[in-house]
C-alpha positions in Angstrom: 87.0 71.1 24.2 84.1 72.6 22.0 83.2 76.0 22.7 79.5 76.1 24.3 76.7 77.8 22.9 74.9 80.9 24.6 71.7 79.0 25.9 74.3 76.2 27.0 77.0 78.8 28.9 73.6 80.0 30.8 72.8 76.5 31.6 76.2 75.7 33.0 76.8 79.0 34.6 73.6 78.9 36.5 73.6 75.4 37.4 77.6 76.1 38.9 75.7 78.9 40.8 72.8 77.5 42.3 75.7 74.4 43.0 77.3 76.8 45.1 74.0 78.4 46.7 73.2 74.5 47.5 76.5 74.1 49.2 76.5 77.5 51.0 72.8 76.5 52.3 73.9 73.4 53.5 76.9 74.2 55.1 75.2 77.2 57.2 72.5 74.4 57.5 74.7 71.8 59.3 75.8 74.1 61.9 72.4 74.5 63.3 72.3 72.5 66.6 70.3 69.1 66.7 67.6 68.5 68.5 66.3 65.8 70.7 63.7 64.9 67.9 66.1 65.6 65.1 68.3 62.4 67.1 65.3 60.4 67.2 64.1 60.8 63.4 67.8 60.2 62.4 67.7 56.9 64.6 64.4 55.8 62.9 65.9 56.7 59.6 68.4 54.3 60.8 66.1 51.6 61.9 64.2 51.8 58.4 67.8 51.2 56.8 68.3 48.6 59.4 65.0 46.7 58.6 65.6 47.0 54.8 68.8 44.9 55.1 70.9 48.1 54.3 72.8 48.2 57.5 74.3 44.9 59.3 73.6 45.3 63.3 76.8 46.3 64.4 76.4 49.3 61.9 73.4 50.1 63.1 74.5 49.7 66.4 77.4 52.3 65.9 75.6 55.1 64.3 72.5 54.6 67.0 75.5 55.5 69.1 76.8 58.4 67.1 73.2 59.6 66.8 72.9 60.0 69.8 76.4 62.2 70.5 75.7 64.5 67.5 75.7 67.9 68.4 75.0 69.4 64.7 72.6 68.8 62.0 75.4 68.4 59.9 76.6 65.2 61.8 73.2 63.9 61.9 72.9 63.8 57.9 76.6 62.3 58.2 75.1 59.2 59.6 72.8 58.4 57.0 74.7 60.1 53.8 75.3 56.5 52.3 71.7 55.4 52.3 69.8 55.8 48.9 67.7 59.1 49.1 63.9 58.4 49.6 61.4 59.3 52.4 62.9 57.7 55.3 66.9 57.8 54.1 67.9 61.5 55.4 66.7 64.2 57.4 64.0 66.2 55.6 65.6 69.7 54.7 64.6 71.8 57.4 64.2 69.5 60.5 63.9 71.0 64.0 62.7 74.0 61.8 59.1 75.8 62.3 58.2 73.6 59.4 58.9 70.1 61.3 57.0 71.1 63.9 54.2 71.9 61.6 54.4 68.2 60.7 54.1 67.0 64.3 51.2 69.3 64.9 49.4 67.8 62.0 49.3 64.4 63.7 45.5 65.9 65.8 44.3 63.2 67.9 41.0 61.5 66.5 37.5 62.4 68.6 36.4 59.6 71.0 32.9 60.3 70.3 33.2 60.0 66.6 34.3 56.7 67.2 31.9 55.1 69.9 29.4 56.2 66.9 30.9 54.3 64.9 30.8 52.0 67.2 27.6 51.5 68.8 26.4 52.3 64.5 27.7 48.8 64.2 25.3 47.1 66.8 22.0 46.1 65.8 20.2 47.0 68.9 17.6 50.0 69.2 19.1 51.2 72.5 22.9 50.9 70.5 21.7 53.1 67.5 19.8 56.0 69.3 23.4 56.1 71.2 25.1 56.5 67.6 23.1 59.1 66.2 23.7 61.3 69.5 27.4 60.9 69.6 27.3 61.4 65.9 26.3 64.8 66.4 28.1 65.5 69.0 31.1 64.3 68.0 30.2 66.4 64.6 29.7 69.3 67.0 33.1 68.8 68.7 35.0 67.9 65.6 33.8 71.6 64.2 34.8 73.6 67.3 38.2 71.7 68.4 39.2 70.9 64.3 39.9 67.4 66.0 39.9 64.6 63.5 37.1 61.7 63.1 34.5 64.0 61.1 33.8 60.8 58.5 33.9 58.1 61.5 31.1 60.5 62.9 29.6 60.7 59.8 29.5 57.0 59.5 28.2 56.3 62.8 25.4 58.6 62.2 24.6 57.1 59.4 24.1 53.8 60.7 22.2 54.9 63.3 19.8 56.2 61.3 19.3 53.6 58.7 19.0 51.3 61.4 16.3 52.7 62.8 14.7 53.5 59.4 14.9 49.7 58.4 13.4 48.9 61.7 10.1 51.1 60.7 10.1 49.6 57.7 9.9 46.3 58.9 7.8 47.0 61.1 5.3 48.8 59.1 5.6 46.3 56.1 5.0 42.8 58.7 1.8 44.9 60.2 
């Protein structure tokens, strides 16, 4: 075997080290206790697999099973160690971490006002458009206080609203 060069020894020695930083990590990792929602991510994981013709349905079947008797993180990632990495084919590093639940909380529920401007922006009748530029703002005003999501949907709404009513004038004004 030819002797390695400086830069190359680095290269092998530090890639042997972070290896074994890698495996340290993940065994400490897969001791950590699953959670409900780590189950239920590792069962859609499964379901994607499933879908995507990776798993025949007594497969799928049995791991469900064994998804739902892990204890460990460890023997959640077991179930899915086969499947070609991607977004959906193993638990994200980290899961039932402070991070995952930073993900969940992401998912903010969209305002209801921002939508019924949107809404009623889409009607062409006076009474409809008044109501979109008021919820616009409104929503707007709630969006800004509760961080809520919807901002462009009230936006939108607004928007119609008021070229609505500005094509209205117009028309008016020009047919006089």
């Amino acid at each position: 075997m030819p002797a390695m060069t400086g830069s190359a020894a680095q290269a092998a020695t530090a890639h042997s080290v972070s290896g074994a930083w890698q495996e340290m990590i993940a065994s400490e990792y897969g001791k950590v206790r699953a959670s409900d929602a780590d189950r239920e991510h590792a069962i859609d994981v499964l379901k994607a697999a499933f879908a995507e013709g990776r798993l025949t349905k007594d497969e799928h079947l049995a791991r469900v099973e064994r998804a739902y008797g892990s204890r460990t993180q460890a023997d959640l990632a077991a179930l899915s160690a086969d499947l070609p990495p991607g977004p959906l084919a193993t638990l994200p590093p980290g899961a039932g971490t402070a991070a995952a639940y930073l993900a969940v909380a992401d998912r903010r529920r969209t305002n209801p006002l921002a939508v019924a401007s949107l809404v009623c922006g889409l009607i062409p009748l006076l009474p409809a458009t008044l109501a979109a530029i008021i919820l616009g703002l409104a929503a707007r005003r709630q969006i800004q206080h509760t961080g809520e999501r919807g901002a462009a949907l009230a936006t939108t709404g607004l928007a119609l609203g008021v070229s609505a009513i500005v094509l209205t004038l117009f028309v008016l004004l020009v047919l006089r």
